[in-house]
PDB file as gemmi writes it, atoms N, CA and C in Angstrom:
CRYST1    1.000    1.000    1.000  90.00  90.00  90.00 P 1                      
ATOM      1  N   UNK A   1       0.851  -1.171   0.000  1.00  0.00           N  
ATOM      2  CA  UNK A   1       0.000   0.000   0.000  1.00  0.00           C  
ATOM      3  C   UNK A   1       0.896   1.233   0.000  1.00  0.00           C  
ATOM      4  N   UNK A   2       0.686   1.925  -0.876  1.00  0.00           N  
ATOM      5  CA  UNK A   2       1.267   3.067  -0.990  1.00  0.00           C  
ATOM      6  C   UNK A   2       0.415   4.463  -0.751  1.00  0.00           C  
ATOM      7  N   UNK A   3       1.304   5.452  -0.396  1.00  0.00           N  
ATOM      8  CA  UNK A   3       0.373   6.650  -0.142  1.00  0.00           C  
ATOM      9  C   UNK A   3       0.832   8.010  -0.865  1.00  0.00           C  
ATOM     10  N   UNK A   4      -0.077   9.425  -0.776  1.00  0.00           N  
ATOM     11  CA  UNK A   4       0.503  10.331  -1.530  1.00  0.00           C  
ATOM     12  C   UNK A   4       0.396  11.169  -0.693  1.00  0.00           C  
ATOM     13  N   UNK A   5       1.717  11.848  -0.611  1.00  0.00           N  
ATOM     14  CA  UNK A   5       1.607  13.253  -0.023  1.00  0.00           C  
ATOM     15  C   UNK A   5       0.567  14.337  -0.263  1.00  0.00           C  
ATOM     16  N   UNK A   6      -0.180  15.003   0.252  1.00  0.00           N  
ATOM     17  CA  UNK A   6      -1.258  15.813  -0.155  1.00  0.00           C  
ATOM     18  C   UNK A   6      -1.024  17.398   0.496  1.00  0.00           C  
ATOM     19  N   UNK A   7       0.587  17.300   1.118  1.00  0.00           N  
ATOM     20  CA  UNK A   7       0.606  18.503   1.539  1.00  0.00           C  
ATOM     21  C   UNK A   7       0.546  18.495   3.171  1.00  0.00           C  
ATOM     22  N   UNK A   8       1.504  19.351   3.451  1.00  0.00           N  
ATOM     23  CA  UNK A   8       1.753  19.803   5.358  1.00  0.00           C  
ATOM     24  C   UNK A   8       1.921  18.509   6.423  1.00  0.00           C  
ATOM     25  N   UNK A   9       2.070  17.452   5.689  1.00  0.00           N  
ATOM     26  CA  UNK A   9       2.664  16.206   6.440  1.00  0.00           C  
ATOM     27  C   UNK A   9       1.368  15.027   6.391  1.00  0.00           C  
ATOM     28  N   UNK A  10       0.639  15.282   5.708  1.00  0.00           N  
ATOM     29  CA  UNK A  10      -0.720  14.624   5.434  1.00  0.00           C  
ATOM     30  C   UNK A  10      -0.481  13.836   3.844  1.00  0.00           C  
ATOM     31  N   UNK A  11      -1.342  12.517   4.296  1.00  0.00           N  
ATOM     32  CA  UNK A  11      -1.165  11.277   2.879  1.00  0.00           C  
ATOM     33  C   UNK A  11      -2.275  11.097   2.812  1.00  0.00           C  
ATOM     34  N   UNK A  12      -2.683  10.078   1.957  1.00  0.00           N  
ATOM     35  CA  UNK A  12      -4.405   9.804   1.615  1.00  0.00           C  
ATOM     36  C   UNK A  12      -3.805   8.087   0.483  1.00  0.00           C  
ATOM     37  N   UNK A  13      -3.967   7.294   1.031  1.00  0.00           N  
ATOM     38  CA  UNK A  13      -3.710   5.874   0.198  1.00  0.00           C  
ATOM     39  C   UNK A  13      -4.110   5.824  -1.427  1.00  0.00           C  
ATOM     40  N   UNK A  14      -3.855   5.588  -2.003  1.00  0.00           N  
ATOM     41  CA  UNK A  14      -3.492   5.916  -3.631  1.00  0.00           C  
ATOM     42  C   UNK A  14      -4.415   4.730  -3.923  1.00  0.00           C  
ATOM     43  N   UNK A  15      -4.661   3.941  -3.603  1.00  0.00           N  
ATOM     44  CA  UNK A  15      -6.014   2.982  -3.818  1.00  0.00           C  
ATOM     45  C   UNK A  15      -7.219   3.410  -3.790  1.00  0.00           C  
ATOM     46  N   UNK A  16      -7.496   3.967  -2.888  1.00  0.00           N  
ATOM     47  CA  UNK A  16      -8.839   4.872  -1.967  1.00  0.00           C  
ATOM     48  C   UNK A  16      -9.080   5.837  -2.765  1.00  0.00           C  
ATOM     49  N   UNK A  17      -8.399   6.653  -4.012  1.00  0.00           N  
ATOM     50  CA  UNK A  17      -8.610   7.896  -4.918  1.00  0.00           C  
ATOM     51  C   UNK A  17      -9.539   7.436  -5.471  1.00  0.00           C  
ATOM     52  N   UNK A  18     -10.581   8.000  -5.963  1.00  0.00           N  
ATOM     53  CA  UNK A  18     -11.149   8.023  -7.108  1.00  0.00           C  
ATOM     54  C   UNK A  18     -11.018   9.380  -7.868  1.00  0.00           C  
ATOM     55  N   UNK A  19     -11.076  10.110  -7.106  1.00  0.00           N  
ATOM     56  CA  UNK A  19     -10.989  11.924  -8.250  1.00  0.00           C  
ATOM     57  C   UNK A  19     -10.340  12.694  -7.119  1.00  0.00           C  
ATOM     58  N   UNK A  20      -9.696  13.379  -8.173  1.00  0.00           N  
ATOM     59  CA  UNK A  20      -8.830  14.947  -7.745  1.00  0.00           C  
ATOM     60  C   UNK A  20      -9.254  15.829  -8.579  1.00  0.00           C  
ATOM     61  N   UNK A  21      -9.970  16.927  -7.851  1.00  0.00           N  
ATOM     62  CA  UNK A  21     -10.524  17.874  -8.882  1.00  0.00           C  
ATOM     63  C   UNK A  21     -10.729  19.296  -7.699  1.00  0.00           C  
ATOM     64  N   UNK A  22     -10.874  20.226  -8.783  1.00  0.00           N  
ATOM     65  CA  UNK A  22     -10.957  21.702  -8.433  1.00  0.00           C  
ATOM     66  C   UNK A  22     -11.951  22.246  -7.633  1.00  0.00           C  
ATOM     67  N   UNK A  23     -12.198  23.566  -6.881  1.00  0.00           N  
ATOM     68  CA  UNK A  23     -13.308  23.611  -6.109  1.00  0.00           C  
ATOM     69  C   UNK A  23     -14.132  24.643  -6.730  1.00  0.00           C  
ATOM     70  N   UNK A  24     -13.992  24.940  -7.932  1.00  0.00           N  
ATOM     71  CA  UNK A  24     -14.794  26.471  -8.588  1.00  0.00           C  
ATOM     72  C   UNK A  24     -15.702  25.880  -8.702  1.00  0.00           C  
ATOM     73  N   UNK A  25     -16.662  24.839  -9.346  1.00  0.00           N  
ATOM     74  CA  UNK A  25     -17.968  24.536 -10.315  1.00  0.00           C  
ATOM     75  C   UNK A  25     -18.918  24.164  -8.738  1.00  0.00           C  
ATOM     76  N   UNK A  26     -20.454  24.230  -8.796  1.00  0.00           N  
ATOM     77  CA  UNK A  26     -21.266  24.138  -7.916  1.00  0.00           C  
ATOM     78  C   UNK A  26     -21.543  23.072  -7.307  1.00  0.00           C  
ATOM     79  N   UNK A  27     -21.295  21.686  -8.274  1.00  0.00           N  
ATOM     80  CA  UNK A  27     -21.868  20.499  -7.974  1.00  0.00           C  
ATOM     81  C   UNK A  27     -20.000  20.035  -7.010  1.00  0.00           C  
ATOM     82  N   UNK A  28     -19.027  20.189  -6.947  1.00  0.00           N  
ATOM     83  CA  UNK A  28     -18.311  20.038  -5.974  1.00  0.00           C  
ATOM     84  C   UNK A  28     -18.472  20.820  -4.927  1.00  0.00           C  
ATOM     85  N   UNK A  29     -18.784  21.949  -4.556  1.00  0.00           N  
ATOM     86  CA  UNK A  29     -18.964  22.597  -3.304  1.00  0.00           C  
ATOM     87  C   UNK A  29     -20.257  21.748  -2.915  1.00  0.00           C  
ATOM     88  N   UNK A  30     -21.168  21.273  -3.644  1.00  0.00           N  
ATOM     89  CA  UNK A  30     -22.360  20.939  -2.996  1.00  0.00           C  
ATOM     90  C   UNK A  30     -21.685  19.245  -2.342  1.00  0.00           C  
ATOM     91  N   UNK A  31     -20.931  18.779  -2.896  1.00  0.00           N  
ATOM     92  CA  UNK A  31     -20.661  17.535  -2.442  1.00  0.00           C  
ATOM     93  C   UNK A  31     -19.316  17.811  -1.566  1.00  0.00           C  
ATOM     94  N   UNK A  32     -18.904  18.920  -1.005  1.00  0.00           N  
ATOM     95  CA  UNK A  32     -18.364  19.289   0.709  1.00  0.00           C  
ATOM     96  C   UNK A  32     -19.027  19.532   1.148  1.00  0.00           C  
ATOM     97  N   UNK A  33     -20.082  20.074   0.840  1.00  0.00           N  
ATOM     98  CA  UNK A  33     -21.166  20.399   1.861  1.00  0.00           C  
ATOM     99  C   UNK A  33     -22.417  19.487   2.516  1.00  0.00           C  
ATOM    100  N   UNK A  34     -22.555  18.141   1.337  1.00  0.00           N  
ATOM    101  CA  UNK A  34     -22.764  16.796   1.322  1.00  0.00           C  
ATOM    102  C   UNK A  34     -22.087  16.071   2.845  1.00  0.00           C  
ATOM    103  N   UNK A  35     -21.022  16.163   2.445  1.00  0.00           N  
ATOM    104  CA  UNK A  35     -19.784  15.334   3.086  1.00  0.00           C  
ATOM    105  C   UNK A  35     -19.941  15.810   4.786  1.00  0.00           C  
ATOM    106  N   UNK A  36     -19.761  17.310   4.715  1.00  0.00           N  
ATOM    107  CA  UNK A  36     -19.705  17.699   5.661  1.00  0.00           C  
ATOM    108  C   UNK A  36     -20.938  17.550   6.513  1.00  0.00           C  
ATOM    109  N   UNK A  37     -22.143  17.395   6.389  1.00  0.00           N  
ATOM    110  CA  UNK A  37     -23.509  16.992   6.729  1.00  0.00           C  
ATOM    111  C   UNK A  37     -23.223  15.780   7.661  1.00  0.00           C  
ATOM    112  N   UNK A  38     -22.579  15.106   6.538  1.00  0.00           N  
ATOM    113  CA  UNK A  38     -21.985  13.207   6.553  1.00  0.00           C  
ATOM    114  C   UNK A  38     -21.551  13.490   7.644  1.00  0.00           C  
ATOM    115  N   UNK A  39     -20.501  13.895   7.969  1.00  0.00           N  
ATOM    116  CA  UNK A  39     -19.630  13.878   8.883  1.00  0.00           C  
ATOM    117  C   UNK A  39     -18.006  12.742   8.089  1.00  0.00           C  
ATOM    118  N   UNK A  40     -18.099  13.237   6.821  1.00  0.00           N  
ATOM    119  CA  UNK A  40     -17.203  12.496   5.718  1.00  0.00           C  
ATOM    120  C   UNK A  40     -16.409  13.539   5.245  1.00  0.00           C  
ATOM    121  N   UNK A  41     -16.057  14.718   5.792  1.00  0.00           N  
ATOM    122  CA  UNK A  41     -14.908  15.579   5.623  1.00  0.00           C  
ATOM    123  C   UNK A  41     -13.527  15.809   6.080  1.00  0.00           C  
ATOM    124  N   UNK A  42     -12.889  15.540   5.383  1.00  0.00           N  
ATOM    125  CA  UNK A  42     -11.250  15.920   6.378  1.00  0.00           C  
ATOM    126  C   UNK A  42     -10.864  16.715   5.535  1.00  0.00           C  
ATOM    127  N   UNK A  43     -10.357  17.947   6.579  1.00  0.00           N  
ATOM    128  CA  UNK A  43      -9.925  19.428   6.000  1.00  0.00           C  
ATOM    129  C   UNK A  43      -8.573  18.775   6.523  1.00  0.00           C  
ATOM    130  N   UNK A  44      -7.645  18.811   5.192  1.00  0.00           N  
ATOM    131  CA  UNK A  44      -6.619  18.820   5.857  1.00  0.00           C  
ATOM    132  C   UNK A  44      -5.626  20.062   4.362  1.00  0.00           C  
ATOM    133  N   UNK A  45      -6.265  21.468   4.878  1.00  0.00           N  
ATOM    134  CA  UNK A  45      -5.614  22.861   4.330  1.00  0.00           C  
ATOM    135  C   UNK A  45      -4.949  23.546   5.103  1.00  0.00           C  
ATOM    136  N   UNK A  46      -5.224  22.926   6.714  1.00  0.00           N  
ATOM    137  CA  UNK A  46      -4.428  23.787   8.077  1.00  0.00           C  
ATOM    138  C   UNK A  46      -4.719  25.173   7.633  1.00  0.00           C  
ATOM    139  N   UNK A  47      -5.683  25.676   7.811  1.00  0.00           N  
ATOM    140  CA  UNK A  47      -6.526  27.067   7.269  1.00  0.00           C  
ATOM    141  C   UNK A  47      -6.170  27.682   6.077  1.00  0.00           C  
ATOM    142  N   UNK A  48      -5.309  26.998   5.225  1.00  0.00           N  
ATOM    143  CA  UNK A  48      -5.503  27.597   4.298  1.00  0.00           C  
ATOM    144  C   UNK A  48      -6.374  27.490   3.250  1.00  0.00           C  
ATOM    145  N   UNK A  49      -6.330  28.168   1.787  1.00  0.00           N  
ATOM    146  CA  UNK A  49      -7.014  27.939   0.669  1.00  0.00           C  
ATOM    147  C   UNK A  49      -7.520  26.779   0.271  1.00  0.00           C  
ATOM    148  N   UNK A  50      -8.669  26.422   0.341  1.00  0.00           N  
ATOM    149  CA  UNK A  50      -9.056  25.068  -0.288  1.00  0.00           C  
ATOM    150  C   UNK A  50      -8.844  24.655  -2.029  1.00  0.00           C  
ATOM    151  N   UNK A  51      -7.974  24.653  -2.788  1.00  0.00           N  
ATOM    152  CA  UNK A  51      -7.665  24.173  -3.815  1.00  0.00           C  
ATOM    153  C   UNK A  51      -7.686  22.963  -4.473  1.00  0.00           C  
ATOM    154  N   UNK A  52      -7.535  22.176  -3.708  1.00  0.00           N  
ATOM    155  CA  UNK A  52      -8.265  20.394  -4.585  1.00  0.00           C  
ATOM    156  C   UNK A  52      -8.874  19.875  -3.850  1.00  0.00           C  
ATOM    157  N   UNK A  53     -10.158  19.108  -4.181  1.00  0.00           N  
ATOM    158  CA  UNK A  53     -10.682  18.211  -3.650  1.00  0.00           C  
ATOM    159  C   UNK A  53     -10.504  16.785  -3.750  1.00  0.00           C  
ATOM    160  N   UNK A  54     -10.137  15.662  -2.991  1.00  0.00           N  
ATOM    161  CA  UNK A  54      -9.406  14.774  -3.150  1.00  0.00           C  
ATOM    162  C   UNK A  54     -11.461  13.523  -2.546  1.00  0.00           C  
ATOM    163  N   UNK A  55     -11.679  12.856  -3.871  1.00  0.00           N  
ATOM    164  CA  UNK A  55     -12.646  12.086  -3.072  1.00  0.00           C  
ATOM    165  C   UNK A  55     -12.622  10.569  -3.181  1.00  0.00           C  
ATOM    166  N   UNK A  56     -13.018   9.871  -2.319  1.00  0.00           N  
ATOM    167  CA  UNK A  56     -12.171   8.605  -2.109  1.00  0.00           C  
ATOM    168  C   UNK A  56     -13.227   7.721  -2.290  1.00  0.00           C  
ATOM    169  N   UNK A  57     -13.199   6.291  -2.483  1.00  0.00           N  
ATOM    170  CA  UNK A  57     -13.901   5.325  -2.943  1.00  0.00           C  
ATOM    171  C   UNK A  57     -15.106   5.009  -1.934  1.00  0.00           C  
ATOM    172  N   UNK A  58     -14.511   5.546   0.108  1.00  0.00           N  
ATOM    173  CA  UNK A  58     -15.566   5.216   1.051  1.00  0.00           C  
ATOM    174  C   UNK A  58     -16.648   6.756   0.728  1.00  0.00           C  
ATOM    175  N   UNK A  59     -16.444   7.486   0.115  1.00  0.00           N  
ATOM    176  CA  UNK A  59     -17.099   8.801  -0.249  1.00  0.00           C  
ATOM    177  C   UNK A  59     -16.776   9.967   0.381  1.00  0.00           C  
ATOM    178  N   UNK A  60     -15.538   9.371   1.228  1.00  0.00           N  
ATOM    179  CA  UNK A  60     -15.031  10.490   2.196  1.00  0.00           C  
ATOM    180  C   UNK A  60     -14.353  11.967   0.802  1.00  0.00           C  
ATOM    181  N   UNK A  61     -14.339  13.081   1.601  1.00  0.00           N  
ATOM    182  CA  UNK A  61     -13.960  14.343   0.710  1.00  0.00           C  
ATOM    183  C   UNK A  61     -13.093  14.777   1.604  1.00  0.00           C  
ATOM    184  N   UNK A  62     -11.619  14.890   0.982  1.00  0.00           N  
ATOM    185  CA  UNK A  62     -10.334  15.170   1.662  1.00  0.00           C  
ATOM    186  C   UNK A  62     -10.130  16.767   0.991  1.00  0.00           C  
ATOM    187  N   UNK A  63     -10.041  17.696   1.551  1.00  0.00           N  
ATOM    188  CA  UNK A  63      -9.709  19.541   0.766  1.00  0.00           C  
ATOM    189  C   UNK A  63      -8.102  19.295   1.283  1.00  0.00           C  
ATOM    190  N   UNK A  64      -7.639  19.699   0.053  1.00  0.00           N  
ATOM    191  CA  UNK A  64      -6.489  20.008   0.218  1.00  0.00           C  
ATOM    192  C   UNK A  64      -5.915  21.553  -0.138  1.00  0.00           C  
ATOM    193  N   UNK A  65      -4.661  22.374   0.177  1.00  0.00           N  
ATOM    194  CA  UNK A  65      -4.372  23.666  -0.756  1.00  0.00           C  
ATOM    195  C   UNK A  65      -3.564  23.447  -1.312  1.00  0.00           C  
ATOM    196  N   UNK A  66      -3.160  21.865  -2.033  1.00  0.00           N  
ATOM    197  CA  UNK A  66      -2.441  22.243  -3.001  1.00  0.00           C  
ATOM    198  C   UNK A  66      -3.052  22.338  -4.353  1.00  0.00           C  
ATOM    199  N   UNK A  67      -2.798  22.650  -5.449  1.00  0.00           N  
ATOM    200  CA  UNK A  67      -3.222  23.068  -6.789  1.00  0.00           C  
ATOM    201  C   UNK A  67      -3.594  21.436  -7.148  1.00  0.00           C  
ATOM    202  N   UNK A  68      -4.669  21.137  -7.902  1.00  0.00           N  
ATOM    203  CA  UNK A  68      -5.354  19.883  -8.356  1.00  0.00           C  
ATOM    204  C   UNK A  68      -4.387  19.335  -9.217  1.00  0.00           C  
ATOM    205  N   UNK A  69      -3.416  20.147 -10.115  1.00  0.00           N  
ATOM    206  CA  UNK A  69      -2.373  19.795 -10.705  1.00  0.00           C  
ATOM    207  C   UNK A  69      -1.086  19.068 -10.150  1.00  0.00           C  
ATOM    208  N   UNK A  70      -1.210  19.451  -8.868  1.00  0.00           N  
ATOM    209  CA  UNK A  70       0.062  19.704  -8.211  1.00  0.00           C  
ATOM    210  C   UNK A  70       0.164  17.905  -7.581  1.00  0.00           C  
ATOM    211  N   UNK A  71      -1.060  17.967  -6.990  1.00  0.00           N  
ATOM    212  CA  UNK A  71      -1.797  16.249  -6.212  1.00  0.00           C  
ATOM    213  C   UNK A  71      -1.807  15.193  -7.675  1.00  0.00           C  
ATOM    214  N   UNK A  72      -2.106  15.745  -8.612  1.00  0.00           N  
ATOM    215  CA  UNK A  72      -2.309  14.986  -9.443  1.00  0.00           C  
ATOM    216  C   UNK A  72      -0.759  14.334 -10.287  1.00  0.00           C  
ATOM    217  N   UNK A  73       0.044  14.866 -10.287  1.00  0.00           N  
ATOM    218  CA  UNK A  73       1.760  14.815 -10.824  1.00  0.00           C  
ATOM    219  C   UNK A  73       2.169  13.824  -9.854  1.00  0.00           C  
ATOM    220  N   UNK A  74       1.768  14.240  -8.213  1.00  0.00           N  
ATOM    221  CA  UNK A  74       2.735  13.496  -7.329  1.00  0.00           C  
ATOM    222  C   UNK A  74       1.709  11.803  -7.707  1.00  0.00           C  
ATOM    223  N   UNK A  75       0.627  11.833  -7.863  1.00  0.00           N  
ATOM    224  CA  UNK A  75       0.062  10.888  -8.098  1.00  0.00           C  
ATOM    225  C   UNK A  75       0.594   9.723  -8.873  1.00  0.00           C  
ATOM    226  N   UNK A  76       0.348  10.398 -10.177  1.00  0.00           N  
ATOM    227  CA  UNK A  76       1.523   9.919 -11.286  1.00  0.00           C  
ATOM    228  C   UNK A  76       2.851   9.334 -10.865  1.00  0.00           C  
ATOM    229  N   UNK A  77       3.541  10.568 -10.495  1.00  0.00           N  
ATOM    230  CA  UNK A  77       4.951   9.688 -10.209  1.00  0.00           C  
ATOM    231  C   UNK A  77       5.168   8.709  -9.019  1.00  0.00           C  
ATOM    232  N   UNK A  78       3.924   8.814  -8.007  1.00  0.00           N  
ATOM    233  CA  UNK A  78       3.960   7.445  -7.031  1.00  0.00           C  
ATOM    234  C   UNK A  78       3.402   5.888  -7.914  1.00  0.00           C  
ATOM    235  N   UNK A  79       2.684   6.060  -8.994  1.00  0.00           N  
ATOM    236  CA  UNK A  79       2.367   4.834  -9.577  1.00  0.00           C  
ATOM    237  C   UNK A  79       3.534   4.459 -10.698  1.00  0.00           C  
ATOM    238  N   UNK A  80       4.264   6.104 -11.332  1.00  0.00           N  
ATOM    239  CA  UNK A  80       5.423   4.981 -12.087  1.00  0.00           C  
ATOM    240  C   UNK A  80       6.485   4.412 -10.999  1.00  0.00           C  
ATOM    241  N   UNK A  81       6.443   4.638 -10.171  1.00  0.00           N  
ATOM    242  CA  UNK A  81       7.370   4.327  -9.102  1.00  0.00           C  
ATOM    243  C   UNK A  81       7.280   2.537  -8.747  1.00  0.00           C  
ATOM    244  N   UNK A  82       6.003   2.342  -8.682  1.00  0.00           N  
ATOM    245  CA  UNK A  82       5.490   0.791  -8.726  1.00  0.00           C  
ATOM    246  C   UNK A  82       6.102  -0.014  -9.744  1.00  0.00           C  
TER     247      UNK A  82                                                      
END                                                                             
């Protein structure tokens, strides 16, 4: 099992991904705000900017501040790494 850095000392298991995506469009804020209802949110931005949304196969919604680009590269290079 491998994991990905997501920023400020925080991982999220690279199995468990299903999408990394941006927070501008409506139907993702509505599904943190979903989540957060749930009690299926982990902020892990340590107050900062919410910039990717990281959502996982149990439906949990991980916010991260790094750039959706940024989660998505380290992604990549943890699977050519396999």
């Amino acid at each position: 099992m491998s994991f990905l850095n997501i920023g400020y000392g925080n991982a999220v298991s690279i199995d468990k991904i299903v999408a990394i995506v941006s927070t501008g469009s409506a139907p993702i804020k509505r599904i943190i705000q979903d989540a957060k209802d749930s009690n299926k949110l982990i902020d892990a931005t340590y107050g900062r900017k919410t910039r990717a949304v990281i959502i996982t196969d149990s439906n949990h919604v991980i916010l991260s501040a790094l750039q959706p680009e940024t989660v998505a590269n380290r992604l990549y290079s943890e699977e050519e790494e396999e």
